[in-house]
C-alpha positions in Angstrom: 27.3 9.2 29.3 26.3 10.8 26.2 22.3 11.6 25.6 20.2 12.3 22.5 17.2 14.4 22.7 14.4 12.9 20.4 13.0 16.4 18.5 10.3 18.0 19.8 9.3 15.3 22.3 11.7 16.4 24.7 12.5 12.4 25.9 15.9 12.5 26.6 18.2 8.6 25.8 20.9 7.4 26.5 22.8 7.2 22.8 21.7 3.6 23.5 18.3 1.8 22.9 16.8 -1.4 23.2 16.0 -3.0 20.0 13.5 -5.8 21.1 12.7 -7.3 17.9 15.7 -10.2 18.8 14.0 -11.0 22.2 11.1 -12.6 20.7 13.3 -16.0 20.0 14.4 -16.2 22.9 12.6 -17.4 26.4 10.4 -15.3 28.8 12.9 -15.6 31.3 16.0 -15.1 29.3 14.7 -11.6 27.7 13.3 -10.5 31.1 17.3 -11.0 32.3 18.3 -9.0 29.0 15.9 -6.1 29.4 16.5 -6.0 33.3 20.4 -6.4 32.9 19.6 -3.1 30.3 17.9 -1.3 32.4 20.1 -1.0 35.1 23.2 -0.4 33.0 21.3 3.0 32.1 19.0 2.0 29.0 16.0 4.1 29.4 14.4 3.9 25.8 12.8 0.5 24.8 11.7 0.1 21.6 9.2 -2.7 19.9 6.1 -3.2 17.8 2.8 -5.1 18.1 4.2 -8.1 15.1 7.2 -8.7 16.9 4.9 -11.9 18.4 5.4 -11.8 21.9 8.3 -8.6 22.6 5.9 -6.2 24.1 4.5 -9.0 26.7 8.2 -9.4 27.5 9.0 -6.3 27.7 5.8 -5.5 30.2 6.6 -8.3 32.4 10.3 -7.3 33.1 9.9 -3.7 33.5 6.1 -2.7 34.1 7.6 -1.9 37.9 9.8 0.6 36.6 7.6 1.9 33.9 7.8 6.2 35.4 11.8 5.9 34.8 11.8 4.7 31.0 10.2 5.1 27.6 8.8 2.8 25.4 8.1 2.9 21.6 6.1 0.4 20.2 4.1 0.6 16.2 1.4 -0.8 14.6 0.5 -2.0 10.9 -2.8 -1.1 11.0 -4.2 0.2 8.0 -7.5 1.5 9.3 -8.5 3.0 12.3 -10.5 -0.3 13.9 -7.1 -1.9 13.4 -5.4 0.9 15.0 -7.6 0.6 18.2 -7.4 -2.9 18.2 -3.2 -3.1 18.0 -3.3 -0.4 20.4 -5.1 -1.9 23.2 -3.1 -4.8 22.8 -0.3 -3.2 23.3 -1.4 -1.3 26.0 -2.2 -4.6 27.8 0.9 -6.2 27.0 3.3 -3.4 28.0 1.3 -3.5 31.3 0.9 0.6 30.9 -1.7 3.2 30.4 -0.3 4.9 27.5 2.8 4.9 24.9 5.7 7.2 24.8 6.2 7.2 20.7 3.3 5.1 19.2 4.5 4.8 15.6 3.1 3.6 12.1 5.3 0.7 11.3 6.8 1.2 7.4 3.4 2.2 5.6 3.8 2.5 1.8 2.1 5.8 2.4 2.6 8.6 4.6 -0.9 8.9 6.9 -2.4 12.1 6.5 -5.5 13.8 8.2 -8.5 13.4 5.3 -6.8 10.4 3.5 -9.9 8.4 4.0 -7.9 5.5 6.4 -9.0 7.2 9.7 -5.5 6.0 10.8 -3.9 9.3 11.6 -7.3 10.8 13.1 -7.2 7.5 15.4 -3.8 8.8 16.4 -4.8 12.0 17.2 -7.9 11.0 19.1 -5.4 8.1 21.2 -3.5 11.0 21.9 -5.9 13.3 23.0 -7.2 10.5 25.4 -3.3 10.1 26.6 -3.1 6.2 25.6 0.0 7.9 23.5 2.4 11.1 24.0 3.5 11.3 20.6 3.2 10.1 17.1 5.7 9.0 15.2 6.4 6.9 11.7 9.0 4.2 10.7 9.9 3.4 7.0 12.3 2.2 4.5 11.1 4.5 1.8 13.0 7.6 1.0 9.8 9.4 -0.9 7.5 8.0 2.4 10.4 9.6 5.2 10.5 12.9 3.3 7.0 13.7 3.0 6.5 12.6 6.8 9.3 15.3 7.9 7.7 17.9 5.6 4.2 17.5 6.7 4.9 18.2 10.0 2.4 15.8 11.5 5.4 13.5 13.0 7.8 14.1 16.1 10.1 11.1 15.3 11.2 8.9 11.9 12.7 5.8 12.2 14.5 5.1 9.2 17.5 2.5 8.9 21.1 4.2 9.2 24.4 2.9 9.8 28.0 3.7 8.0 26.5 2.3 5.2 24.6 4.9 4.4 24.2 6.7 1.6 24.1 10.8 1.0 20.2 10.8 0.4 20.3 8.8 4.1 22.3 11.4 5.7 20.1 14.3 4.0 16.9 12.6 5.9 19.1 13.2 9.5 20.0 16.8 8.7 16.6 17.2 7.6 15.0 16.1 10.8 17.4 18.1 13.1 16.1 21.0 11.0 12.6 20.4 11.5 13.1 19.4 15.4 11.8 16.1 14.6 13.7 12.8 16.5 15.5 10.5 14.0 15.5 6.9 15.6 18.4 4.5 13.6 17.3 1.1 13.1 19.4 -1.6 11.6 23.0 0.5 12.9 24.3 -2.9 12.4 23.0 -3.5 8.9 20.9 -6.6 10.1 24.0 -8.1 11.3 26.3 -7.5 7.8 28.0 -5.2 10.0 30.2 -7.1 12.8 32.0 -4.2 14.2 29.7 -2.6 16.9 32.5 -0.3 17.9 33.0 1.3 14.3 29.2 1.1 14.3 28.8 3.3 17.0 31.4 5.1 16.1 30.0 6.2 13.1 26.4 6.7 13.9 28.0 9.2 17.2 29.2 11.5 14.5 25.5 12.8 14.8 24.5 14.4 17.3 20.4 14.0 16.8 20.4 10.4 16.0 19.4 7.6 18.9 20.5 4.1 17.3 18.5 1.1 18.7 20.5 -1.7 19.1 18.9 -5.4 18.1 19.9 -7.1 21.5 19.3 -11.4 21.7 22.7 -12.0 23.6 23.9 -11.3 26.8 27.8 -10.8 25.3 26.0 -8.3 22.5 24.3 -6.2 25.3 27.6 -6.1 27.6 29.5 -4.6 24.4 27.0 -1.8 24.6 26.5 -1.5 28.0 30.2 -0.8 27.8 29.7 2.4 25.3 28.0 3.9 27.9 30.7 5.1 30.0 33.3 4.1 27.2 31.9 5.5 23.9 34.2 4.0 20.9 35.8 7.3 19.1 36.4 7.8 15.0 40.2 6.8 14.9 41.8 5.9 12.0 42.0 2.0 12.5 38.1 2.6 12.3 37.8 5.0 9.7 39.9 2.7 7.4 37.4 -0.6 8.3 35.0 1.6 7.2 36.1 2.7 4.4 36.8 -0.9 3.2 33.3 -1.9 4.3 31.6 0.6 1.6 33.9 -0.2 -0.9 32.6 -3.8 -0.8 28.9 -3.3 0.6 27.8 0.5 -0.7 25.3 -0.4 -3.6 22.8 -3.3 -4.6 22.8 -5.8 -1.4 19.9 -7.0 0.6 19.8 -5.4 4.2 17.7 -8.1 5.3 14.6 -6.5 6.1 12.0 -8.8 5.6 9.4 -7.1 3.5 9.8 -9.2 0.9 8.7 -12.2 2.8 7.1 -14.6 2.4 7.4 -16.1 -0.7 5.3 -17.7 -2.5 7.9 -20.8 -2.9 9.4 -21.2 0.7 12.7 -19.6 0.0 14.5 -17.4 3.0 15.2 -14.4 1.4 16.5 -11.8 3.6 19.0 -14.5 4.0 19.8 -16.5 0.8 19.8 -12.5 -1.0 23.2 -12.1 0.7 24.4 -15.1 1.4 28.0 -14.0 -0.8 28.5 -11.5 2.2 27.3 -13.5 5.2 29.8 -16.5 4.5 32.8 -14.2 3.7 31.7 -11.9 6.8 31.2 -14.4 9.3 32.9 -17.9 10.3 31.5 -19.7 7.3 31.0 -22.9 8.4 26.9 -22.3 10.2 26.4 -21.4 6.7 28.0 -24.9 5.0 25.8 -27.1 6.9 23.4 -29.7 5.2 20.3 -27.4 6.5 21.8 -24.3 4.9 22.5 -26.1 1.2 18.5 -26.9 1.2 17.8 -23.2 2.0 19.7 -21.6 -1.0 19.2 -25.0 -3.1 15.2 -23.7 -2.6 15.8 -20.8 -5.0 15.7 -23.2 -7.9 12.1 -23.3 -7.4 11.7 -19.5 -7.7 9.0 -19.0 -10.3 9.8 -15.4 -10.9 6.8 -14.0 -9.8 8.8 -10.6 -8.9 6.6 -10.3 -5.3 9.9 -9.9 -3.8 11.2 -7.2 -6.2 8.0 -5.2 -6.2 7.7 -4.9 -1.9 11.5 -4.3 -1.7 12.1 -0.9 -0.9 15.2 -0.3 -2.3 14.0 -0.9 -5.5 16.5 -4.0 -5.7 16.1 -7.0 -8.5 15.7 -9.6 -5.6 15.5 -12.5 -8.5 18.4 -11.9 -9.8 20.3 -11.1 -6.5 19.1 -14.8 -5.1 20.3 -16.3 -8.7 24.0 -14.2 -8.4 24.4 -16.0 -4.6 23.5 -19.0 -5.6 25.6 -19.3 -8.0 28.3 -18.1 -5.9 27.5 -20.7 -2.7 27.6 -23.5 -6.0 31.0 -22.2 -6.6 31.8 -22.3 -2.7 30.6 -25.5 -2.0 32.5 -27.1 -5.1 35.9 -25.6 -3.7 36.1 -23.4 -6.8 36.1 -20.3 -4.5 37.9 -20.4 -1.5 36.7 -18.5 1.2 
């Protein structure tokens, strides 16, 4: 079973975590089989935040027994320090524990610094100190944001999205933190499910040897699949390598990877969704995507009243306007039979 040792925190993983965003649509009962099945395949690291609704009460019902033999990472969105306290007792209480392995600052726009006037990384310091949290640790989609956390030195771990879509400037961040013995955690190794191929995903992200991917786990089938990298981790062959290869050449560049901060909007549309509908339908069996509910989702972009609240909070810099206008156009084309798919 290959491991990953997170930087300077010394927690040791299984090259397998829990994603437990997915677990907050399903039922209490359902995600406490999921993280229990987990668990005993050999999952030790658990990771969640205090806006995924109700994950961390999940999470703290189905493994608060066992809570000496794993670690959990959770984050908060606070933007001042009586918001920290407040997200962090609740966690606390959810989790059913008395402290936090990696209590993180979920995507800020800015990296928290001591002096900054928000109190926020003082408040860590001080939660650490009082051992409610072991280390401190930061999660963005910012390139700017991730470098100037790994060259303060204030964090142990960065969270950043990485999968084999990644681009140099992503793979820079990972040599980066191996440099500065700071843990790199991989979100989104599936590319918010654009990618189908968990094999070539873990494939991929195994190349490197300082990166522990958390997995986004809502199905029993998805977690067997990576309970079964455990003993039998997929390896770079060529029939991989050439999916992958194929997969850049159509994805590498201006697509959506679904990450939500550009919700909501102001008008009701779905983006993370209706931004890449032109890969969804060709990526996966099409027809979920043909059905009377889904035509009303996308047909809600011809209310878009350009605002551009979307564009400015994405990220990545993308034109989200334009991108919901280009797959419109294309699911028009679809739908009319002038492009088969």
């Amino acid at each position: 079973m290959k491991t990953v040792t997170l930087g300077s925190t010394g927690i040791v993983s299984p090259k397998n975590a829990f994603g437990a965003l997915p677990i907050q649509r399903v039922s209490e009962e359902y995600a406490g089989q999921l993280l229990r099945r987990a668990y005993e395949a050999g999952f030790t690291f658990f990771d969640t935040a205090n806006m995924y609704t109700d994950s961390e009460k999940k999470i703290g019902l189905a493994l608060h027994d066992v809570r000496d033999k794993i670690h959990i990472a959770t984050k908060t969105g606070a933007k001042d320090a009586e918001t920290f306290w407040k997200h962090l007792n609740n966690s606390l209480e959810m989790l059913q524990t008395d402290h936090i392995d990696i209590y993180q600052f979920h995507n800020p726009s800015f990296c928290p610094k001591p002096g900054d006037g928000t109190g926020l990384y003082e408040a860590a310091l001080e939660a650490k100190a009082q051992g409610k949290i072991r280390h401190i640790g930061i999660t963005n989609h910012r390139l700017a944001v991730a470098h100037e956390a790994i060259e303060s030195g204030l964090y142990e771990t960065l969270q950043f999205p990485f999968c084999y879509l990644a681009t140099e400037k992503d793979i820079e961040l990972v040599k980066l933190c191996k440099e500065h013995n700071m843990g790199f955690i991989a979100m989104k190794g599936l590319s918010g499910g654009l990618l189908s191929n968990a094999a070539a995903c873990y494939a991929w992200l195994d190349q490197f040897d300082n990166v522990l991917p958390i997995w986004g786990v809502q199905r029993e089938h998805e977690l067997e699949e990576f309970i079964s990298f455990m003993e039998n981790p997929p390896v770079m062959d060529e029939e991989i390598a050439a999916l992958i290869e194929k997969d850049r050449k159509e994805l590498v560049g201006s697509f959506c990877r679904s990450c939500g901060y550009c919700m909501p909007c102001p008008m009701g549309i779905e983006i993370l969704n209706c931004a890449r509908m032109s890969q969804l339908i060709r990526r996966s069996p099409s027809a979920p995507y043909l059905t009377p509910e889904w035509q009303a989702k996308m047909m809600q972009i011809e209310q878009c009243i350009h605002c551009n609240r979307c564009k400015s909070r994405c990220p990545y810099g993308l034109d989200t306007p334009e991108l919901l206008q280009q797959n419109l156009a294309d699911y028009k084309r679809i739908l009319s039979g002038e492009v088969k798919i």
